[in-house]
N, C-alpha and C positions, 0 to 999 in steps of 0.2 A: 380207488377204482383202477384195476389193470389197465392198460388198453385195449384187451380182448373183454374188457368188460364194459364199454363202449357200445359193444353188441352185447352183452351179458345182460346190462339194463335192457335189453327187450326181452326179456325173462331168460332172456338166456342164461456097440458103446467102446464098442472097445478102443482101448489107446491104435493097436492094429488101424481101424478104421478111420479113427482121424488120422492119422499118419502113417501110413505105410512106408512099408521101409523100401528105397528108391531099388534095392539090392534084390528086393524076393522076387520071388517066380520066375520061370522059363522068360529066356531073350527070343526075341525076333518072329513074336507071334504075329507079327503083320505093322499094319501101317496105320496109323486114324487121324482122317482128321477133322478138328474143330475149330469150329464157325462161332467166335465171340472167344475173348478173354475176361467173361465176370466171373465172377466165383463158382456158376455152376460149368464154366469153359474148362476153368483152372482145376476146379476139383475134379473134373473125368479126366484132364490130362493128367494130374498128379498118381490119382489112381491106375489107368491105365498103363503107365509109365511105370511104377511099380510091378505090375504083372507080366512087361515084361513086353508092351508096344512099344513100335514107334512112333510118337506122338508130335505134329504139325498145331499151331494154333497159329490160325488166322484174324485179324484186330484191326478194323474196321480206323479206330482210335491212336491218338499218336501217346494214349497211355492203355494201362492193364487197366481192370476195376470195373468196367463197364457203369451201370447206373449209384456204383460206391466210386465217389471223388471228392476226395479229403482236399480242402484248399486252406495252407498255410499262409497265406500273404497276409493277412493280418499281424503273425507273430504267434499266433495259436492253431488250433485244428478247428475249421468250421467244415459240416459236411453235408458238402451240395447234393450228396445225394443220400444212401440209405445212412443211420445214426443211431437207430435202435437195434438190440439181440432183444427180439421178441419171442415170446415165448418160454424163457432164459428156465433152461430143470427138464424142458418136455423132455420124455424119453426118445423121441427121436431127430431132437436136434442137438448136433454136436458144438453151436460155436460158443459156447458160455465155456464150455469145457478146455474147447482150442484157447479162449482168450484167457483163461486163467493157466492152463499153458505155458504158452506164451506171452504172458505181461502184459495184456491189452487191455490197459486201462477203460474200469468199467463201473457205472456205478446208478443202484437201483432207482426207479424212477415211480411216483404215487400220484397215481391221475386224481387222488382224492384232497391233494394238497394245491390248492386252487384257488383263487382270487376270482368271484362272478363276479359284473357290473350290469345294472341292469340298464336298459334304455336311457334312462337318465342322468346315469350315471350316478347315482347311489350303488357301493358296496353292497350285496347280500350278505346278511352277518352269519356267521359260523351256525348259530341255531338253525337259520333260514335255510342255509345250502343243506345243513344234516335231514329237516321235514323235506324240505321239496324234493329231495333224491327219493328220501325211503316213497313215499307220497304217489312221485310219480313212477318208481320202480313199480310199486302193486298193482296201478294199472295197467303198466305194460305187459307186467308177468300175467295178467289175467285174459288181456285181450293177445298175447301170442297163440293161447290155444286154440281162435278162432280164426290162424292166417289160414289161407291157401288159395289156389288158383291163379299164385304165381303173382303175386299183386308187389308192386315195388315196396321200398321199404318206407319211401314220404308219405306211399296211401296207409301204411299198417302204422305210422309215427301219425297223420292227423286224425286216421280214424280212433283210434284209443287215444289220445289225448284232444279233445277239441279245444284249438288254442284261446277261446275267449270266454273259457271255463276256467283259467288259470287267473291264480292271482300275478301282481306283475314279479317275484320273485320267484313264484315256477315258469316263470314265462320267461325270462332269464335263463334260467337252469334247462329249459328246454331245447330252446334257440339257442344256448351256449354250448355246458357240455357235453350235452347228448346228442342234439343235433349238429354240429359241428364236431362232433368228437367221435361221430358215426363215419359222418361224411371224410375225415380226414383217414381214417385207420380204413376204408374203402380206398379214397382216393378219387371219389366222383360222387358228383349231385345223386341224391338216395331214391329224388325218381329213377334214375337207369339201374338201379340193384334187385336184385330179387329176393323177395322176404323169406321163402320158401326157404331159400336155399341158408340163409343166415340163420333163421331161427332153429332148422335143423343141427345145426353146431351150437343149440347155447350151451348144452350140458360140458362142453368140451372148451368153453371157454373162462377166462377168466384165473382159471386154476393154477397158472404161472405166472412170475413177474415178467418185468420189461425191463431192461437195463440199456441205459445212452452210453454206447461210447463216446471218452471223450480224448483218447491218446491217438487216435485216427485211428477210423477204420479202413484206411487203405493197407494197413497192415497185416487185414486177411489176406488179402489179395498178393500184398509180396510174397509170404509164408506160401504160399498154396503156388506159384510161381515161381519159387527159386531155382529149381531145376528145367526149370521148361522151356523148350523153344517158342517164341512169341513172335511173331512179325506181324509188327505195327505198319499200318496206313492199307494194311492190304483190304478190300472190299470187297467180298464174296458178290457175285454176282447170279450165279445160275450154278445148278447142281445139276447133272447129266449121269444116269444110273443104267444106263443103254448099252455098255461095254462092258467089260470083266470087270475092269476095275470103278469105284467113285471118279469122277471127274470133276472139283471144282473150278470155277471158270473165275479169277479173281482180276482189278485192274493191273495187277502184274503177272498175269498170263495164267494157267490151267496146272494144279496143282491135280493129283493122282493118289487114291490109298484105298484100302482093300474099304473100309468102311467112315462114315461121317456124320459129325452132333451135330447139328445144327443147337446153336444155346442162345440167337440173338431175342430179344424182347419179342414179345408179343404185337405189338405195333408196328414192328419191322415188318412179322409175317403179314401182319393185315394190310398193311402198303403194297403189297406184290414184288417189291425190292428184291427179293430175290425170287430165280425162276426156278423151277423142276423140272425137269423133261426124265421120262413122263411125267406128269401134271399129278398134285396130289389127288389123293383117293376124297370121296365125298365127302365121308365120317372126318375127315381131319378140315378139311373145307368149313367144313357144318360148325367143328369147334371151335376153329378160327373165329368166325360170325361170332357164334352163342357167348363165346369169354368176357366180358367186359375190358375194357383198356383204361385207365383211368386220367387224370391231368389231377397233377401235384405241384407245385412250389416252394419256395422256400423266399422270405424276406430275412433278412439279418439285420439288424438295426442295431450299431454300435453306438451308445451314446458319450456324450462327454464326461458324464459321471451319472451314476446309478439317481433315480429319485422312487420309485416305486415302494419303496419301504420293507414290508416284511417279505424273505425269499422265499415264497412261495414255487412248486415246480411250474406252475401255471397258471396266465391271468386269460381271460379269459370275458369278452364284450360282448354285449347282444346287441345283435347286428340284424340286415338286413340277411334272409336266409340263402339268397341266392347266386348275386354277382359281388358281395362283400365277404370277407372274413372279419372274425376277431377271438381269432384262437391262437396264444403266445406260448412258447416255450420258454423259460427264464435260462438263459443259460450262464447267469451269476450264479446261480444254487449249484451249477456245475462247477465252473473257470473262474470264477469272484471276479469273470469280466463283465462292464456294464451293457451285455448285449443280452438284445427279444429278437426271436424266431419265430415268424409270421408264419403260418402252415395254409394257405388256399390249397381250396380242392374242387374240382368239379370247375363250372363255369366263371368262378372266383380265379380259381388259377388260368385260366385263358385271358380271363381279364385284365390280371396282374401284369401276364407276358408283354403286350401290348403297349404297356406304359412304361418311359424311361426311368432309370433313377432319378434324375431330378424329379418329376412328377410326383412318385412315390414320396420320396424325400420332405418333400412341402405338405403333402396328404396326411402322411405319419405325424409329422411334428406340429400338426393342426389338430388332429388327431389325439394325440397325447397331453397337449396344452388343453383340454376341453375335458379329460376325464381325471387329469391333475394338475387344476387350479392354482395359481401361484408358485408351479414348480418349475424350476430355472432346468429346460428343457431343449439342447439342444444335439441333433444327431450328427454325429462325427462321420460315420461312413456306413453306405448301405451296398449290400450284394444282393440282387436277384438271381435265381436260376429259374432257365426258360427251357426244362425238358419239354414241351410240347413243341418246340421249335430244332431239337436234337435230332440228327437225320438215321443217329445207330438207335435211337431209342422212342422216340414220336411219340414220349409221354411219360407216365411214372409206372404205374405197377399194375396186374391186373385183378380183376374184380369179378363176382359172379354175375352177371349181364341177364334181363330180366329172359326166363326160360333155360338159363343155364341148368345144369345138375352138376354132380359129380360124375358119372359118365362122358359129360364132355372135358371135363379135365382129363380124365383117363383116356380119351380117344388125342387128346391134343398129345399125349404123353406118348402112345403107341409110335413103335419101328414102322416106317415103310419101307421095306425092304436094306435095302443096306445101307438108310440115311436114317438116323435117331435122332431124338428132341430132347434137351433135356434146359432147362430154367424155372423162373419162379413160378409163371403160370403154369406148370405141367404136375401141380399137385394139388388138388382138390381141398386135402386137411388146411395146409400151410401155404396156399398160394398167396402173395402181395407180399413176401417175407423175404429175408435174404436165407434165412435157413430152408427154405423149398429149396432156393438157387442151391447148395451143397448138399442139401438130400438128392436132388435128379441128379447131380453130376456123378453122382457114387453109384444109383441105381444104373444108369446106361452104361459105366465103365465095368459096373459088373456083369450086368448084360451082353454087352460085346464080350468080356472074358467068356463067357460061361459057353460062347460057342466054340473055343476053342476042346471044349471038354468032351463033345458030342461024339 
C-alpha cells in the first residue's frame, strides 16, 4: 500500500527546469525578495536568479532547509523533518529526478510490508492482514459514493465501518494501518479533515510510489542554494507595499525590492507573525482559516541491539485512537541501524511535545517489553522533535481543513499585488508534500519573470 493509498483505502520535465543554468536570460531584470529558505524559498531564488533577478533571501533560521532538517549526531542521517519523495514518477514532480541526479540516496518504501499487533498483542498473521485489508477496502470503496456535505473523515471511517462489527484482527488493521496511517499522511486527528475534499482525489492516488531518503535530505536544499544569497537569523516582520517599491521590515532593519515571496509555513501566516500594510484581501484571509495546519512528530528510538525480528518496513500497535500512537517506521530495513520512528499526529503529537525524553524513554521501553516478552530490550538514545513548539514553522504540514476546497488553495496561492506566496500548502493536488514546496517556487519565479515580457 503507497502512502497515497492510505486515502486510496477509502476507495480512493525538463532537465532546463530542474536546473537552470545560473547564466541564461537577460541580467538586472529587478530585485526579489524572499521570505523563507525551504525548498520552495530556494527553488524561486534559484530560478529567478537564472533569468536574470536579483535575488535577497531572508531565513528566519540559523540554517537553510526550513521544515527539511537532516541531524547527523548520531553518526547517520535521522530527519527531523520531511524524509519521504512522495509521489516519486508523478509528472509534475521533479525530486525523484533531481535525486537521482544528484546521488541522493533513495530507496522505495511498501506501506504493505507491515507487522499488525492487535490489542493484545497477538501478531495478525499474514492471511489475516491480506482478508482484513481486502475486506475492509470493499466497504470503504462502497460507502465513499455516499460522502458529502463536508462530513470529516472519522465520521465517513466510523460510519462505513462500525467498529464493533469487526473481528479483533480487523479491528487491528483499522485502528492501525488505516487509521493511523490516514491520520499520519494528513498530519492531524481525521475529525478536522474533510472527506469531501479527500475522496475527490482517490482516482489520483495511489498510482506512485514513495521513496525514504536516507543519504539526507538536506542535500536538496544545499543543491538548490549554492549560488544564493541566504541571510540567516533575519525575521521578516511586516511587509509594506504603500511605496514604489516592496518594503520588508526584518529585525535587522528594512530591506527594499521591486517585488516579494512570501514561502514561510502556513502556521506562521495563521499566527499573524507577520504584518501587511495594506492588510490582506478577504479571499486570502478566508484561505488562511479554511487550510488545515496539521501537528506531526517524530520519536527516534535507538536501541542497543535490534530484537523485533523480521524487517519488515513497518510495525504497526493498536492503540488508543486519539491521544496514543503506535505507527513505527523500521529504519533498519533502511541503515541495518537498530532504530523505530514513532510518527504521532494530530493530538498524539501535542501530547508527545509535552513530555521529556526521559518520560518517553521509560513509556517506550515498558512499552516494547509488554509486546516482546522475554526480549532483552534496552533504549540507547531517544530524539524527539517538537514542530508545534517551532516559532518559523508552529507545526508540520498542511491539510484540507473541514469546508476547504481546491479553490482555497488556489486563492492561498494567488499575487496580492507585488507580494506572492508560494510553499507547500499553495497547491491543492500536492499540498503536505515537499514537492508542492518546489512546484510553487518554480511557478511564482515564473510568474514574476513573465512580467517582464508584457
Amino acid at each position: 500500500m503507497q502512502r497515497d493509498e492510505f486515502i486510496k483505502i477509502l476507495g480512493l520535465g525538463a532537465a532546463s527546469v530542474l536546473f537552470p543554468s545560473i547564466s541564461s536570460g537577460k541580467q538586472n531584470k529587478g530585485k526579489v525578495i524572499i521570505i523563507g529558505a525551504g525548498l520552495a524559498g530556494l527553488t524561486a531564488g534559484k530560478h529567478l536568479q537564472s533569468y536574470g533577478w536579483e535575488v535577497e533571501i531572508l531565513e528566519a533560521r540559523d540554517r537553510i532547509g526550513g521544515r527539511i532538517h537532516t541531524n547527523r549526531d548520531w553518526g547517520f542521517p535521522i530527519e527531523l523533518g520531511a524524509n519521504w519523495i512522495h509521489e516519486g514518477g508523478h509528472p509534475e514532480n521533479p525530486l525523484l529526478k533531481m535525486a537521482e541526479q544528484n546521488g541522493v540516496q533513495h530507496q522505495a518504501t511498501h506501506y504493505s510490508s507491515a507487522n499488525v499487533y492487535k490489542h493484545n498483542g497477538d501478531k495478525v498473521s499474514a492471511l489475516g492482514l491480506a482478508l482484513g485489508y481486502y475486506r475492509l477496502d470493499k466497504r470503504l470503496q462502497h460507502s465513499a459514493k455516499a460522502a458529502g456535505s463536508h462530513a470529516s473523515l472519522a465520521h465517513f471511517l466510523k460510519a462505513s465501518i462500525p467498529y464493533s462489527e469487526l473481528s479483533p484482527a480487523q479491528a487491528a488493521i483499522f485502528k492501525g494501518p488505516i487509521w493511523e496511517g490516514i491520520r499520519t499522511s494528513i498530519g492531524e486527528d481525521l475529525e478536522q479533515a474533510d472527506a469531501d475534499f479527500y475522496l475527490n482525489q482517490m482516482l489520483e492516488n495511489g498510482k506512485y510510489k514513495d521513496y525514504l531518503v536516507t543519504s539526507g535530505y538536506d542535500h536538496f536544499a544545499e543543491q538548490q542554494a549554492a549560488t544564493l544569497q541566504v541571510k540567516k537569523h533575519h525575521i521578516a516582520q511586516a511587509i509594506d507595499t504603500r511605496q514604489r517599491r516592496v518594503a520588508v521590515h526584518s529585525n535587522h532593519g528594512v530591506h527594499e525590492a521591486d517585488y516579494a515571496i512570501v514561502t514561510v509555513p502556513l502556521g506562521v501566516l495563521k499566527s499573524g507573525a507577520i504584518a501587511f500594510n495594506p492588510g490582506l484581501s478577504v479571499a486570502k484571509r478566508r484561505a488562511i482559516e479554511q487550510i488545515g495546519y496539521g501537528s506531526f512528530n517524530k520519536v527516534f528510538l535507538q536501541f542497543e541491539k535490534k530484537f523485533w525480528g523480521q524487517d519488515k518496513h513497518f510495525y504497526v500497535f493498536e492503540r488508543a485512537l486519539q491521544k496514543e500512537h503506535g505507527l513505527f517506521v523500521n529504519l533498519h530495513k533502511y541503515t541495518g541501524k537498530p532504530v523505530l520512528v514513532g510518527l504521532p499526529s494530530g493530538e498524539a503529537a501535542r501530547v508527545v511535545e509535552q513530555k521529556s525524553e526521559a518520560e518517553l524513554k521509560a513509556e517506550w521501553t515498558s512499552f516494547f517489553r509488554t509486546y516482546f516478552p522475554g526480549k532483552d530490550i534496552e533504549i540507547a538514545r531517544l530524539r524527539l522533535t517538537r514542530w508545534g513548539a517551532d516559532n518559523f514553522s508552529k507545526g508540520a504540514y498542511s491539510f484540507a481543513g473541514r469546508g476547504a476546497n481546491k479553490a482555497s488553495f488556489e486563492a492561498l496561492s494567488m499575487p496580492e499585488g507585488r507580494i506572492h506566496f508560494a510553499g507547500e500548502a499553495t497547491n491543492a493536488r500536492h499540498h503536505g508534500n515537499v514537492h508542492s514546496a518546489v512546484i510553487s517556487g518554480i511557478r511564482e519565479a515564473d510568474r514574476i519573470n513573465s512580467y517582464t515580457a508584457r
